[in-house]
C-alpha positions in Angstrom: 0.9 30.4 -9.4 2.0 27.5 -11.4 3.2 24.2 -10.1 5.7 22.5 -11.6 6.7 19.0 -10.8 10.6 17.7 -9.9 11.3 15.1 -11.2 14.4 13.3 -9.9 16.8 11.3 -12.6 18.9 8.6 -11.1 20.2 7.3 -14.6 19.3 7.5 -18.0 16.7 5.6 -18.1 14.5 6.1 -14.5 12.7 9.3 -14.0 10.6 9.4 -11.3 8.6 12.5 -9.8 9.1 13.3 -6.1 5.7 13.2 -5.7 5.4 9.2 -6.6 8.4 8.3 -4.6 6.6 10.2 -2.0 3.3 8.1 -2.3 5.1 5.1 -2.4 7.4 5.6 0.7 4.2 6.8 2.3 2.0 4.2 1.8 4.5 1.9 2.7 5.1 2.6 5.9 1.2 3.6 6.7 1.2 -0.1 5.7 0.6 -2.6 9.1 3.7 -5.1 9.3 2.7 -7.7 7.6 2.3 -5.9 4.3 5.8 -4.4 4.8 7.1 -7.6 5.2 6.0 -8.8 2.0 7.2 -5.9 0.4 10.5 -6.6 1.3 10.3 -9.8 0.5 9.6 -8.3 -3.2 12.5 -6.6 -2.7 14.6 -9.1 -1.2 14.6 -11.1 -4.6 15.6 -8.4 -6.4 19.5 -8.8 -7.0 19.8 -4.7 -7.9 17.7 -3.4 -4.8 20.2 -2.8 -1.8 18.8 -3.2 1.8 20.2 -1.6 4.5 19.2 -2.5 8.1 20.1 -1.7 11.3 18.1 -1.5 14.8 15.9 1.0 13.4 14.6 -1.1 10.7 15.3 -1.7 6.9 16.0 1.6 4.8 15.4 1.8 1.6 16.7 4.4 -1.2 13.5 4.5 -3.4 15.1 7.0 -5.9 18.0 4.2 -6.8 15.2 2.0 -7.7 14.7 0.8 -11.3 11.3 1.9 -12.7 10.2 -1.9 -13.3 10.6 -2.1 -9.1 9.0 0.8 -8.4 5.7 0.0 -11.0 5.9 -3.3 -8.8 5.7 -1.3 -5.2 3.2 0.5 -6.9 0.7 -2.8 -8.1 1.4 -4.3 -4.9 0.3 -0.5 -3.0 -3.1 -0.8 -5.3 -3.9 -4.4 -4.2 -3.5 -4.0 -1.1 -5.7 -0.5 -0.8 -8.1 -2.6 -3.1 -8.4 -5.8 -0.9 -8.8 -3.3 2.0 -11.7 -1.4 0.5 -13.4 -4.9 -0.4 -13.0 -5.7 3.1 -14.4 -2.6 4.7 -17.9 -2.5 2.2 -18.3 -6.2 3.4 -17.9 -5.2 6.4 -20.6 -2.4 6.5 -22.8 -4.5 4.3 -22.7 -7.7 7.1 -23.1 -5.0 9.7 -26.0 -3.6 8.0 -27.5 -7.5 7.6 -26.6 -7.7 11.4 -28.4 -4.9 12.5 -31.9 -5.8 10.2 -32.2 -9.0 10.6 -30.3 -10.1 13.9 -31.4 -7.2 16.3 -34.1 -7.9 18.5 -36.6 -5.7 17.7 -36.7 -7.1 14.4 -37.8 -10.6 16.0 -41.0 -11.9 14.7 -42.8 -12.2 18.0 -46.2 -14.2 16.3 -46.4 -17.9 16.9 
């Protein structure tokens, strides 16, 4: 069985695959608040973007996005994931320095 990709057209110049939008709507809102809020303050200063909010929260229609916005939910998606993966190995790596040279059985015991 083959698998073929949709790809959705929203003008003549944006073609985007269901499967990006899907990654990108995704990621966004597996994102914790404050990295939402930033991305709508990306797309805040965006004059084509529309918003629309109501008491539910602020909805976005990724596929009437232009491909420069989208390539720019996209960087800001891989730097957050990136600063996040940083954070985790130095995270195991000053557990790791925690647990060899700050546990007590470690403790040099001569005088």
């Amino acid at each position: 069985m083959s698998y073929t990709e949709i790809t959705m057209t929203t003008n003549d110049v944006n073609n985007f695959s269901v499967s990006e939008l899907k990654y990108v709507r995704e990621s966004i809102e597996n994102m914790n608040k404050f990295h939402q809020v930033e991305i709508l303050r990306l797309l805040h200063h965006r004059k084509t973007v529309m918003l629309n909010e109501n008491k539910y929260g602020v909805h976005v229609n990724l596929s009437e996005l232009d491909k420069e916005v989208i390539d720019c939910l996209k960087n800001y998606i891989d730097y957050v994931n990136n600063q996040e993966s940083t954070l985790n190995e130095y995270e195991k790596q000053k557990e790791t320095f925690k647990n060899i040279y700050f546990s007590k059985d470690n403790k040099d015991n001569t005088k």
